[in-house]
N, C-alpha and C positions, 0 to 999 in steps of 0.2 A: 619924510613922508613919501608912501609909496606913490608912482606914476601910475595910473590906472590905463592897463591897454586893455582897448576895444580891440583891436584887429584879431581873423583868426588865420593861423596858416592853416591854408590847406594844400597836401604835397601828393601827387598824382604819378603817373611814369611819364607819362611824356608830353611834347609842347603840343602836339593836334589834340591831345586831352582835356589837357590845362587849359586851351583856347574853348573848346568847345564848354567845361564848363564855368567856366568863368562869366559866360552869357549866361547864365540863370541862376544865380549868386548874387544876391543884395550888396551896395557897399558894406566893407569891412571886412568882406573874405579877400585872401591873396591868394593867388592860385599860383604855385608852382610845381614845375617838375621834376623827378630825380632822374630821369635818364636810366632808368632800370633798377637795378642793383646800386646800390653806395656800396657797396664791400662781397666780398666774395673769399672762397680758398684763393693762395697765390698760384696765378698760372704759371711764374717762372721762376727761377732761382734770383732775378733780380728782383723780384717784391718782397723775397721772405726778410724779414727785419733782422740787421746786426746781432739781434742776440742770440736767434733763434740759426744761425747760418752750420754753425758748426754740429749739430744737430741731425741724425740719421734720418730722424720723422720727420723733419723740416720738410723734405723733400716733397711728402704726400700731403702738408700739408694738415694732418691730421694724427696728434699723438694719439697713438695704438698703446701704449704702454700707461696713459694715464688719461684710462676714461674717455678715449675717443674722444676727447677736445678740438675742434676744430679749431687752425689756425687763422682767423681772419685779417685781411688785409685790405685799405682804403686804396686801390689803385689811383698811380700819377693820374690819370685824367679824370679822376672823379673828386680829388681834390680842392681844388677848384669848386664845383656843385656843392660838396657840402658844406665850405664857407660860405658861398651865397647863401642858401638853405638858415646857417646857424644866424647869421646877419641880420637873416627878415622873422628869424623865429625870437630877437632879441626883442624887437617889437611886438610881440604877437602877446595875447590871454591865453589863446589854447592853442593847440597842434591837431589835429584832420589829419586823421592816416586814411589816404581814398584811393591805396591804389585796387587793382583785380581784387575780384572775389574767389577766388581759387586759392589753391595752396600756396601757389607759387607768390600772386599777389599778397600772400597773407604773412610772407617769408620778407619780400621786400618791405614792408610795413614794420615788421619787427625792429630788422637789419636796421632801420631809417631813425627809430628811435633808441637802439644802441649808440648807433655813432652820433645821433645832437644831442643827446641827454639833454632832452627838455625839462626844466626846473620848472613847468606851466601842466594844466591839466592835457590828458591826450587822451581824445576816443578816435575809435574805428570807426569807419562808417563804410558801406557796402552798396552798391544801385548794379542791378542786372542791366540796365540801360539807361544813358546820358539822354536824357529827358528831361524838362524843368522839373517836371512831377516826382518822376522819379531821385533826381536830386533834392531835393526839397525834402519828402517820403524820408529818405538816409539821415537828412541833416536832423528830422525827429525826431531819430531812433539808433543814436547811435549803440554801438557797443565797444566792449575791450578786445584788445588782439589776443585770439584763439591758440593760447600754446601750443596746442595739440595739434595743433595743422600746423604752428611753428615747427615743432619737433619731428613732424613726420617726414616735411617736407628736407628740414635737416639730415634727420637720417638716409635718406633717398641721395642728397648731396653726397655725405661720404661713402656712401653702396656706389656712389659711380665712380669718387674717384680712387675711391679703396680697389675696383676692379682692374679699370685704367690705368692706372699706374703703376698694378703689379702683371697683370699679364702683356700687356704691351711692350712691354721694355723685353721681355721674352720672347715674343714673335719678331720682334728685329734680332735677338741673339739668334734665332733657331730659322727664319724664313727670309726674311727682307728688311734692311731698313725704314722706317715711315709709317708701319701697319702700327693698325690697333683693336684693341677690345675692348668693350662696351658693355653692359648689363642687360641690357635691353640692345642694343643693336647685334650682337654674335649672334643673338637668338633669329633676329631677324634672318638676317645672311643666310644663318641652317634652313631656313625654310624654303627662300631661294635656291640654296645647292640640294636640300632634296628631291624638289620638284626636278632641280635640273637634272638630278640622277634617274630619276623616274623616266622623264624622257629618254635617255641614253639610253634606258633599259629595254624600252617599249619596242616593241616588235611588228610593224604593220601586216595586217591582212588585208585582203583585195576578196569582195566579193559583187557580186552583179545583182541587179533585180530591174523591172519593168517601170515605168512610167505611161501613162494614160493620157491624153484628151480627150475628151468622152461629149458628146453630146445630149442636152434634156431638149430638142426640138433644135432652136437655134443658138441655144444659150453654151457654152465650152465650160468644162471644170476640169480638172485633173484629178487622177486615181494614183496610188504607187501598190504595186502588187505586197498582199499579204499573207497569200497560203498557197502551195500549188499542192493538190490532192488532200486537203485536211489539213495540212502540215503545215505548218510555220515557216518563214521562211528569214533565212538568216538575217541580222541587221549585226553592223556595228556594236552593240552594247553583249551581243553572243561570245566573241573574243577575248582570249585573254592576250591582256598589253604587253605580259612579261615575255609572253613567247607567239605571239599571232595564231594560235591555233585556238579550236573551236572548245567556249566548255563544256559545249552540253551536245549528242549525237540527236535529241530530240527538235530538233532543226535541219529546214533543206537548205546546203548551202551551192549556191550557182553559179558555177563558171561562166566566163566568154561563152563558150561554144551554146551550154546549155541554155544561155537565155537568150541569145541571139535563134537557139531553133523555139523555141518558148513563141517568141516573138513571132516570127515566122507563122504557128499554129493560130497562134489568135487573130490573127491581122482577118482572117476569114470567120471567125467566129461569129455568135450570137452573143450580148452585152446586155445582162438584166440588173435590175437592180434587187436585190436579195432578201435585203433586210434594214431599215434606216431609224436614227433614232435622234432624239432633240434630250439635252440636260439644262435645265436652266440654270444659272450662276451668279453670285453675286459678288463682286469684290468693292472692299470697304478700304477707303483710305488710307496712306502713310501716314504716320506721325509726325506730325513735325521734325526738321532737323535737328539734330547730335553732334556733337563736331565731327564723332565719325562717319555719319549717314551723309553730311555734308561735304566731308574731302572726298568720298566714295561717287558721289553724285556729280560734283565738279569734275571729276577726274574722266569719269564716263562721257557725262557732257556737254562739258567746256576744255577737258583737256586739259585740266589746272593739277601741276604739281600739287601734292599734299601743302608744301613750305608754299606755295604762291596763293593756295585757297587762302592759306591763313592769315599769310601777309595780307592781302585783297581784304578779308572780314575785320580785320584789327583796324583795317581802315574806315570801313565800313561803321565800327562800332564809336572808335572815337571822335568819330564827326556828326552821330549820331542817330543815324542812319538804321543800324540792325541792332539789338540785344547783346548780350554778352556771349560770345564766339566758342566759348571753351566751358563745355557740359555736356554732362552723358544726360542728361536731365529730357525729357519729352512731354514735360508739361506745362500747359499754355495758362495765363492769367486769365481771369476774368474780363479783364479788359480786351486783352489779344481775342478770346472770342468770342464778345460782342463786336470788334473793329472788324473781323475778319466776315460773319455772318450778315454784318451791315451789308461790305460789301458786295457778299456773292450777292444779296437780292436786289442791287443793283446794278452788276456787271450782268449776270445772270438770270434774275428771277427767284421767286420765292419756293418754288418747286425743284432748284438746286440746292436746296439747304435741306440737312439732316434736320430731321425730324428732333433732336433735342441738342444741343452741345457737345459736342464728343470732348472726353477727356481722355487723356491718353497718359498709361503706366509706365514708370519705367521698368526695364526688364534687365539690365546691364547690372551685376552682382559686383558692387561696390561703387555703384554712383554716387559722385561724390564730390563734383564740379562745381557747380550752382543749382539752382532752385526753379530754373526753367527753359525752356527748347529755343533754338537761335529764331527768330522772327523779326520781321520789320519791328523798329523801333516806334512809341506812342500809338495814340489813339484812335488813329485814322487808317490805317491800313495803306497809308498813301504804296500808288504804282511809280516804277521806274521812267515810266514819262510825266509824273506830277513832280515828281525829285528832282528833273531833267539828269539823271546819271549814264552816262554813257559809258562805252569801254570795259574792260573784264571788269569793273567796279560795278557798272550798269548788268551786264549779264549775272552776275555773282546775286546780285541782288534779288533779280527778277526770279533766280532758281528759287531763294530762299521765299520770295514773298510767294510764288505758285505751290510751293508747298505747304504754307502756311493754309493759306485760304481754301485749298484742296482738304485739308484736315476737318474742314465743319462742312464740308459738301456732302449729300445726298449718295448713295453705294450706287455703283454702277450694276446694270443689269446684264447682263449676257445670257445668250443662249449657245451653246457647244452643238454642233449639227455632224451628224457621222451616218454613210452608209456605207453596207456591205454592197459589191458588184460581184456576180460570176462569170466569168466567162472560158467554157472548156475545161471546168476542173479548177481552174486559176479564179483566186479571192482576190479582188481589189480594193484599198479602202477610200474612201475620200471625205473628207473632214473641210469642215468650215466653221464661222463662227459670225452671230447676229447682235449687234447690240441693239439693244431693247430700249434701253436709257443710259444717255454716256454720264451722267450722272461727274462725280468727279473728276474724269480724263477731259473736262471739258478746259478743266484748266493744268491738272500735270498727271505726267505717267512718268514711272521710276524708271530710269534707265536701268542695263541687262549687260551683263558681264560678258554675256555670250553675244558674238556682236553678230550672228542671226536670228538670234530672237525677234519675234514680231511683236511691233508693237500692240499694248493690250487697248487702243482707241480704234484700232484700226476694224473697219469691218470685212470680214471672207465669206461670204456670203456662196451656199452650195442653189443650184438652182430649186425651184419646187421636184421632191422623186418621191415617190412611191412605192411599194413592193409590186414588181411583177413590170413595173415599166419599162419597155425596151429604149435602148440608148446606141445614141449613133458612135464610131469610133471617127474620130480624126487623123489622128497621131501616137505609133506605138514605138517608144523609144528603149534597146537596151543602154543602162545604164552601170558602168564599172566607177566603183568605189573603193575607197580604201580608208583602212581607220586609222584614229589621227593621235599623237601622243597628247598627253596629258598639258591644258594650257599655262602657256608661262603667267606668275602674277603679274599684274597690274598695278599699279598702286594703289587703286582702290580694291581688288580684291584683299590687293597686301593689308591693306586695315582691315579690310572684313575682318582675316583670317586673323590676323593680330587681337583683333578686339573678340573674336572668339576664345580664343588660347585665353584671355584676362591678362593677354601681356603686357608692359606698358600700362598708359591711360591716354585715352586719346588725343589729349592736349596734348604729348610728346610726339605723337606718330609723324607730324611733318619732319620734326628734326631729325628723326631716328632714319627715316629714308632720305632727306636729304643728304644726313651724315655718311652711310653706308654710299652712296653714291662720289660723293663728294670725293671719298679715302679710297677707291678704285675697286671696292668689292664687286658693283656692279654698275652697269651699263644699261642707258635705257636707250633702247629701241623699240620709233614706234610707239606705243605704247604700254611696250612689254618692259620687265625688268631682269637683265639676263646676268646671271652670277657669274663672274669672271674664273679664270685658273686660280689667280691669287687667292678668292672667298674659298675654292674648291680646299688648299691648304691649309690654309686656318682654319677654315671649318674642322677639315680632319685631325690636325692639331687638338683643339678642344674637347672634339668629340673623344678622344684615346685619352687625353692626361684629364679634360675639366669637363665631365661630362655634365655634372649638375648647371654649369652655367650656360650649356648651349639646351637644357632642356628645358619643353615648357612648360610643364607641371611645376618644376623649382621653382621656372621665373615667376609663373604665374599665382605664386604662394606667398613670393615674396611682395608680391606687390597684395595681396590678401592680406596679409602682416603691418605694410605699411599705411592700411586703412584703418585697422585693429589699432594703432600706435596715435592714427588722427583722430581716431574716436577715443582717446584716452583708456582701453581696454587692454592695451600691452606694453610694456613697457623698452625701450627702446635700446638702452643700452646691454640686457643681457641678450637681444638681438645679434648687435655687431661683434660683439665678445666670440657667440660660438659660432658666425660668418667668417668672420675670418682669423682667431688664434685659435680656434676648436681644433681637435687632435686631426679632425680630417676637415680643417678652415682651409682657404684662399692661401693663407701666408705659408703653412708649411707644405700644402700642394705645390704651390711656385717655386717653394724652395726645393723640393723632390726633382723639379722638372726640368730646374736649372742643369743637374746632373746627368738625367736620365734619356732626358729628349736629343735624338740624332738628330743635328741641323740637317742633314743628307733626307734622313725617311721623311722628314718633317714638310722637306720643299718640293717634296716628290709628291703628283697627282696620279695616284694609278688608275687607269681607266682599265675597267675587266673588260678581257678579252680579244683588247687592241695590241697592235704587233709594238709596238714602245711604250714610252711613259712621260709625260710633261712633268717638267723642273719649274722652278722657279729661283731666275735669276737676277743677277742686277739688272740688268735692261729690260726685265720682264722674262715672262713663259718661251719656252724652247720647247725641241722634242730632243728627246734623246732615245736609242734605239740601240740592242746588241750589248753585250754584257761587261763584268767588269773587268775596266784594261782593255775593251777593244771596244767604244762605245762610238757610234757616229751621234754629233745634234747639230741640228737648225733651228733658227729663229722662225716662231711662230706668230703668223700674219695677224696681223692685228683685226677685230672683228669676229673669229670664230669661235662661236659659245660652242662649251665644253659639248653638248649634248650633240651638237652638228657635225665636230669632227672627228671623220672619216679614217679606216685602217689604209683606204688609197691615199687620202692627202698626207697624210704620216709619211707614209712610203714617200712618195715625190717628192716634200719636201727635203728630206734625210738625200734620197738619191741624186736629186737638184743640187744640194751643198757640195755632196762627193764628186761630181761632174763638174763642178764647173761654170761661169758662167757662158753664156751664147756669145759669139761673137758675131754681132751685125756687120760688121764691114770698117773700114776704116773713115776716118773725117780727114778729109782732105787738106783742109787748111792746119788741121796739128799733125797730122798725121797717128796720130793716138787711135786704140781700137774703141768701137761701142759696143759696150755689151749691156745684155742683159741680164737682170741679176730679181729676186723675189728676197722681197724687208719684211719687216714686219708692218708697212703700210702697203704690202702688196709690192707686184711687178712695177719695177723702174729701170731704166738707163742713167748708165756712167760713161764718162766719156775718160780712159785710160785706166788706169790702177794710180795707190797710193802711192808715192815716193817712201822709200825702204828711209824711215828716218825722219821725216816730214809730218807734220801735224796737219799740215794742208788737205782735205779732203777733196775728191774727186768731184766734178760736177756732176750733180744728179735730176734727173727729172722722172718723175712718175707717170706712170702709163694713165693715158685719161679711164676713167672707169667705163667698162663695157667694151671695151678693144681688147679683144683674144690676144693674148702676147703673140702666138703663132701666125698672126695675121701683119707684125709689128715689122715696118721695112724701113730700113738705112735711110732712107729721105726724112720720114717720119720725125725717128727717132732725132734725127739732128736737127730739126725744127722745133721740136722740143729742148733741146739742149739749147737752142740759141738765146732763151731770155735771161738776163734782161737785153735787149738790142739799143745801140748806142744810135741815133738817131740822127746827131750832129751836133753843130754850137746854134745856141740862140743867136738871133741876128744883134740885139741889143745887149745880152752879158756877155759873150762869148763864151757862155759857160755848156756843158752838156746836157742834153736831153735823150730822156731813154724812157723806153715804150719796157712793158711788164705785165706779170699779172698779180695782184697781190691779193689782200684780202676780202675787198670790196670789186673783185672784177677785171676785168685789163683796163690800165692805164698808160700817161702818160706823164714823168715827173722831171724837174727843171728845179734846182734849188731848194728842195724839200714842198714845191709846188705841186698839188697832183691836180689831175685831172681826169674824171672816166672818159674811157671812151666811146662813143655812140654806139647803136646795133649795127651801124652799116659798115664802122671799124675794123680792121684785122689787126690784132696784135702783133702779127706776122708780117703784113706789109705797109702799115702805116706808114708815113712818110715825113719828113722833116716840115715841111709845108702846112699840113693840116694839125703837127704837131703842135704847131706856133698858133697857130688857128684858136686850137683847144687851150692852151694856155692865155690867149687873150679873151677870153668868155670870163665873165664874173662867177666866183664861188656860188652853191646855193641853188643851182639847178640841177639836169640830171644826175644822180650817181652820188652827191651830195647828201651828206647825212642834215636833216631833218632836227629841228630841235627837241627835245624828250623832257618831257617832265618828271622830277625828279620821284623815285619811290617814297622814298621820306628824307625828313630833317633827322640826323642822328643826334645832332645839338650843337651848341655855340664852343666856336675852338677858344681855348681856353688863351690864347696869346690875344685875338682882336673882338674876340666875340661875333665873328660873322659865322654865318651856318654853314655847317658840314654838311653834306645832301647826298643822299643816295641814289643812284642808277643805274637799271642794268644795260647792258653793254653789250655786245655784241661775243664777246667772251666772258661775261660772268659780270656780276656786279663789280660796281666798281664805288667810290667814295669820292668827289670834291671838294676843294677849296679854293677860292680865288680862281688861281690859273697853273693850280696843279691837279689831277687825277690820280688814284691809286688805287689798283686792282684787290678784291679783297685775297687771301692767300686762302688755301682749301683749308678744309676744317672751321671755320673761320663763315658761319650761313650771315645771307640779310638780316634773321631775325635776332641775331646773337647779339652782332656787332654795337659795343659801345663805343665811346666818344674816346675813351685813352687809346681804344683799339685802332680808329678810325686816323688819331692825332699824330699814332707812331706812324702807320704807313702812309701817310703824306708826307712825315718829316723825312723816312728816308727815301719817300720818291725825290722827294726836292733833293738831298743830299746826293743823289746820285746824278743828277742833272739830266739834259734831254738826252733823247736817245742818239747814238750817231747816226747819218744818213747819208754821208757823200763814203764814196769809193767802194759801195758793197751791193751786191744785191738789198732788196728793202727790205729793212726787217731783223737782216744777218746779224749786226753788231748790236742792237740796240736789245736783241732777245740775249742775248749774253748776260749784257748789264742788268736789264730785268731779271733774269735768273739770281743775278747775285742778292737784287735786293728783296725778291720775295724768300731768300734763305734769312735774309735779317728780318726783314719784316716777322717770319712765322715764329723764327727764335723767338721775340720781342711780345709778339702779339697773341699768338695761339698757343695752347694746350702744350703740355712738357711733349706726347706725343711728335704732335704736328710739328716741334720745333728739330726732329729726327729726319721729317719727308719734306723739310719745304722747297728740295731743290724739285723737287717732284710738281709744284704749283706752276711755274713757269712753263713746263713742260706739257701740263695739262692744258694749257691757251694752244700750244700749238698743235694740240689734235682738235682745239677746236678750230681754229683758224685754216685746217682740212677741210672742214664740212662747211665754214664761214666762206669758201670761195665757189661755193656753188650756185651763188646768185649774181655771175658770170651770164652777161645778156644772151648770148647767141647759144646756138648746143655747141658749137666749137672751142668759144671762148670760156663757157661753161666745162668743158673738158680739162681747157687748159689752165682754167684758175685751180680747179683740184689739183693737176699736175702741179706747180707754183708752189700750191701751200702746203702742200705733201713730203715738198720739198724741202722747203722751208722745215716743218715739222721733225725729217728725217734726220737733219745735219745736227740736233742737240743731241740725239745716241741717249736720251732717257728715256724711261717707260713711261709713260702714261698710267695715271692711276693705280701707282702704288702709295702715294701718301698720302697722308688726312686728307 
């Protein structure tokens, strides 16, 4: 006789999920998690199974030769999860598939019931947000898992790594080791290195014009001049960027001299006013957030990475907090606004509310996300102080709830106020603006790409003027201007533009720019995003042999295709057939190119018009200059985006190398020369040259930033040179103590004991005395790191069952367990990492043991060993690519560990921690961001 089981499983993605709903679940449901993905392609040649090894297609993963079958593989750390999973599914009636309601979620739900082959009923079930209600709502209405978003989302899997895996293995033949291509990320890159050529190209012009303070009685406004005799008078938007000259002759354009005599003229003039005119204006509300109006918004103003919006809102949503995070969707529920209109008319009043509910369209051509706009989650509208959330989780929130509740508010009113002034022939205009009813801005205004834009709450108010009214002069300024090149992206412009092209879907856009970052395409600064030399190569690479994949019509066709294939209107596999075996596919371009492409032109950056040409080498970009058989190059400094440098810095550097370095004088106590020498982390001192034979390197120390080499004196320099300083023996070990600067500041360390040391400190002349001092103070005060809460649980390690936890670091995320940490390896983001991912780099952190620390400067030996194992680690854990670049990860800590020593207390010590880790960074002789 059969057992009759009541239980239901229900399997979610992860345990903040599975916690959260399992609170609104009657006994009888069991809520567990998968941890992402149960199964995937294999990332490495040790998942692909015994039979399948000998195998040419094994390698991708994906037989090309029969029907694009994908290879699926149960990774070692997921093992484990799905015997729990099968275990509690033995007891169960039915099986709850709950993970996302997106593709991707709708991909693992599949995956989930391939590999337990439940012998029990299994429906789908779907909630935009972890709400009782909303759970509840699901558990009504269930439905079956959506092939067709299964399939689409499949096909999209082997499009990425059908690309990846044949053109990248190319770009380490033909450019560098470690690089790679993407379907969606090259594209990105290209639009980066076009902007960045744009700028190179750009041509500034300098033109002049007046500025006003003008008097209405006692009240000041400002004018900027707009006509002198009829005429127009040039602005910025007159020139062209390719060459600075003017396009149109129907424009006065005004020199220095000319507007400084300009000036001079009117300072005695008469000041009327002409002509004045009011426009009145109305502006209506944003829509609720998108994921991409949302990383856009965060990025402006919060400063939130794309990959950190996201992570932040994932947080947000499975704790129950906001909506479902990933939708192009901008439409709100009936309930959202009702909750939202409650509120305004009780924050606000009943005369801030629109006049009927606004509903809002979508307008994004293939939305296809979920069913409605990211919002405070349930029925209340609750604020960021009812939640008590504090921290970017608290801010992240507050953006999303202000724009919700701004979406049922009342149109703002404005009035636009512009008049004409004369004075002498010379038109002046002056502009201002009235809000009439702030209406919506009372609770949000969209931030502005253009980071002078004013804001639209704000009121400019022109004094009361009239025609004919005389006006007093205060202040007549000339002004010299000059126009500006075209701005670098943003991250959130970079979505804009993305999500215009229909590249991508927005739900990828954090990865897609984390990734490009990650792999050394580009750099951010600022808040800019600047294409390296590297991207410059690849890029041109692509753009000559694989133009269809760096364009965005293609890409953007193909993601068209692959919504046609979700909606069951096209079929998928004679897709990938003429993708990539078609007579002009992926597979026979790769193979043309294997032949055809000069690694030499390939790693060549020509910049038109400049006296040399950048390479790309193993240590990174050089210059090389003069022709062939008689070529000079130098290394180039690390930090100059392509667009900035100069035909002078070319020159110097090239002439710099041919010459020689400086010699400062000799050190007395070695008697060895100091010289001066320019790295690619900039100007530093050496103290001798290599031994002919010797692997031993020279000591090196970095110029603190902002000291002119040419200002740089023989005392200096050797004060530099002296850390780490041996201080003496402890009174109690007799052991040494020595004073440094490392990554957190100048210290002081005694047995792998450290200690900061205070503002009133010199790293330079601290004394054995006060060193002891500092050593007997308890951990956990100044200079002392802080305890951190963890980003998330990745999940329970598969040997004790205690949680793996995620946090970021001072160099980059990192992963714990117990009383081990391990850095994640590039390529390799927070949101990717699973648990087998997480299990391998702790196992060969431990395997490699602590770092050393006695007999070395800090740091020296123990980056060594760390280099070795994030070579094993990426092999192990990351992408067949990344398992090419992963000596390149280690090397990426120490350009961070550069910029990590800037919060250095004093400005001196502050100088000399950059020096330190400069140095430190210098002596591994690898580039920086060139690998995943």
């Amino acid at each position: 006789m059969a057992v009759k089981k009541d239980k239901r499983l229900v399997v979610v993605e992860s345990p903040t999920k599975a916690k959260t709903i399992r609170n609104f679940l009657p006994s009888g449901y069991v809520v567990a998690a998968s941890m992402g993905h149960v199964r995937d392609l294999p990332e490495s040649a040790a998942e692909i199974p015994t039979k399948f090894k000998g195998q040419e297609w094994a390698r991708l993963g994906v037989n090309v030769d029969d029907g694009f079958e994908p290879l699926y593989v149960v990774p070692a750390g997921k093992r484990k999860i799905v015997a729990e999973l099968k275990a509690l599914l033995k007891d169960a009636g039915e099986l709850i598939v709950a993970t996302d309601e997106d593709r991707e979620g709708e991909s693992i739900g599949w995956h989930l019931v391939q590999v337990l082959d439940p012998k029990v009923p299994v429906s789908r079930i779907v909630f935009h947000e972890i709400t009782p209600e909303a759970i509840r709502e699901a558990i009504r209405k269930p439905r079956q898992i959506d092939e067709h978003l299964v399939r689409a989302q499949e096909t999209r899997r082997i499009l990425d790594r059908l690309v990846g895996y044949t053109v990248s293995p190319l770009l380490w033949k033909k450019i560098s080791s470690g690089l790679s291509a993407g379907r969606v990320q090259s594209v990105a890159v290209r639009l980066l290195v076009q902007r960045e050529r744009e700028r190179r190209a750009f041509r500034s012009a300098t033109y002049w014009d007046l500025k006003a303070t003008l008097l209405r009685g006692i009240t000041p406004f400002t004018a900027v001049l707009a006509a002198v005799g009829g005429k127009r008078v040039a602005s910025g938007r007159d020139f062209d960027e390719n060459t600075g000259r003017l396009k149109t002759a129907d424009v006065v354009l005004l020199g220095g001299d000319e507007a400084r005599a300009l000036q001079e003229r009117l300072r005695t003039s008469d000041w009327r006013v002409a002509e004045t005119d009011e426009k009145p204006s109305i502006r209506r509300p944003y829509p609720p957030f998108t994921t991409s109006t949302l990383q856009q918004e965060a990025n402006r103003k919060l400063r939130l990475s794309a990959r950190d919006t996201m992570r932040i809102a994932q947080r947000l949503y499975e704790e129950g907090y906001i909506t479902y995070m990933r939708t192009d969707s901008v439409h709100l529920s009936d309930q959202a606004m009702k909750a939202s209109r409650s509120r305004i008319a009780q924050l606000y009043g009943d005369n801030y509310l629109s006049p009927q509910p606004r509903q809002f369209t979508t307008k994004s051509k293939g939305a296809q996300e979920a069913h409605e706009a990211i919002r405070p989650a349930g029925t209340e509208m609750k604020t960021v102080e009812e939640l008590r959330l504090s921290g970017v989780e608290g801010a992240l929130y507050e953006l999303i709830w202000k724009r919700t509740v701004a979406s049922q508010m009342a149109d703002a009113r404005l009035t636009y106020l512009t008049a004409q002034i004369e004075a002498d022939g010379a038109t002046f205009r002056a502009s201002g603006k009235r809000i009439d009813f702030p209406g919506f801005f009372r609770a949000y205004v969209e931030g502005s790409d253009d980071p002078d834009a004013a804001l639209e709450d704000r009121d400019e108010p022109l004094p009361p003027l009239a025609r004919g009214d005389a006006l007093g002069l205060r202040t007549l300024e000339a002004l010299s201007h000059a126009t500006q090149p075209p701005a670098r992206y943003t991250e959130a412009s970079l979505v804009k533009q993305l999500e215009a092209e229909g590249i991508g879907r927005p739900s990828t856009y954090a990865s897609i720019i984390g990734t490009i970052i990650d792999r050394g395409y580009v750099d951010r600064v600022t808040n800019q995003l600047v294409p390296t030399f590297t991207a410059f190569a690849v890029t041109g690479l692509l753009e000559r042999n694989f133009p269809s994949l760096v364009d965005t019509r293609f890409t953007a066709r193909m993601e068209e295709e692959l919504d046609e294939i979700a909606e069951g209107t096209a079929e998928w596999l004679p897709y990938l057939q003429h993708f990539f075996l078609g007579e002009e596919g992926l597979n026979e371009t790769v193979k043309r190119g294997q032949e055809a492409i000069d690694p030499r032109e390939a790693s060549t950056v020509i910049l038109e018009g400049a006296p040399g040409r950048v390479r790309i080498g193993r240590f990174g970009p050089f210059v090389e200059m003069g022709t062939e058989g008689d070529t000079m190059t130098a290394s180039l400094p690390d930090g100059i985006a392509p667009a900035d440098l100069t035909d002078e810095q070319m020159e110097q550097l090239v002439r710099a190398k041919a010459e020689g370095p400086d010699v400062l004088g000799m050190d007395p106590a070695s008697g060895k020369p100091v010289m001066m020498l320019q790295g690619r982390f900039g100007p530093y001192v050496q103290l001798g040259e290599a031994a002919e034979g010797s692997k031993e390197k020279p000591k090196r120390a970095s110029l603190p930033k902002g000291l002119n080499p040419a200002d740089l004196s023989l005392e200096f320099a050797l004060k530099l040179l002296s850390l780490p300083r041996t201080l003496g023996l402890h009174p109690d070990t007799g052991k040494e103590i020595q004073a440094s600067v490392g990554r957190f500041g100048p210290f002081v360390v005694h047995e792998g004991d450290f200690r900061s040391l205070a503002k009133q400190d010199d790293v330079y002349t601290v004394d054995l005395a006060r060193a002891v001092e500092l050593l007997s103070q308890p951990k956990g005060g100044r200079g002392q790191r802080a305890a951190v809460e963890p980003l998330k649980t990745v999940g329970p390690h598969p040997k004790d069952g205690e949680p793996i936890l995620l946090f970021e670091g001072r160099y980059g995320p990192y992963v714990k367990h117990g009383g081990v940490n391990a850095s994640l390896p590039k390529g390799v983001g927070p949101d990717e990492l699973t648990v087998e991912q997480a299990v391998t780099l702790l196992a060969e952190r431990a395997a490699a043991g602590p770092p050393a620390k006695k007999g070395a400067r800090r740091g020296a030996p123990a980056r060594k060993t760390a280099g070795k194992t994030a070579t094993k680690t990426a092999a192990k854990s990351a992408s067949r690519p990344a398992a090419k670049s992963a000596r390149a990860a280690e090397t990426g800590r120490k350009t961070t560990a550069s910029k990590t020593a800037k919060s250095a207390r004093s400005a001196a010590a502050k100088s000399t921690a950059r020096t330190a880790a400069k140095t430190v960074g210098r002596t591994g002789a690898k580039k920086p961001g060139t690998g995943k």
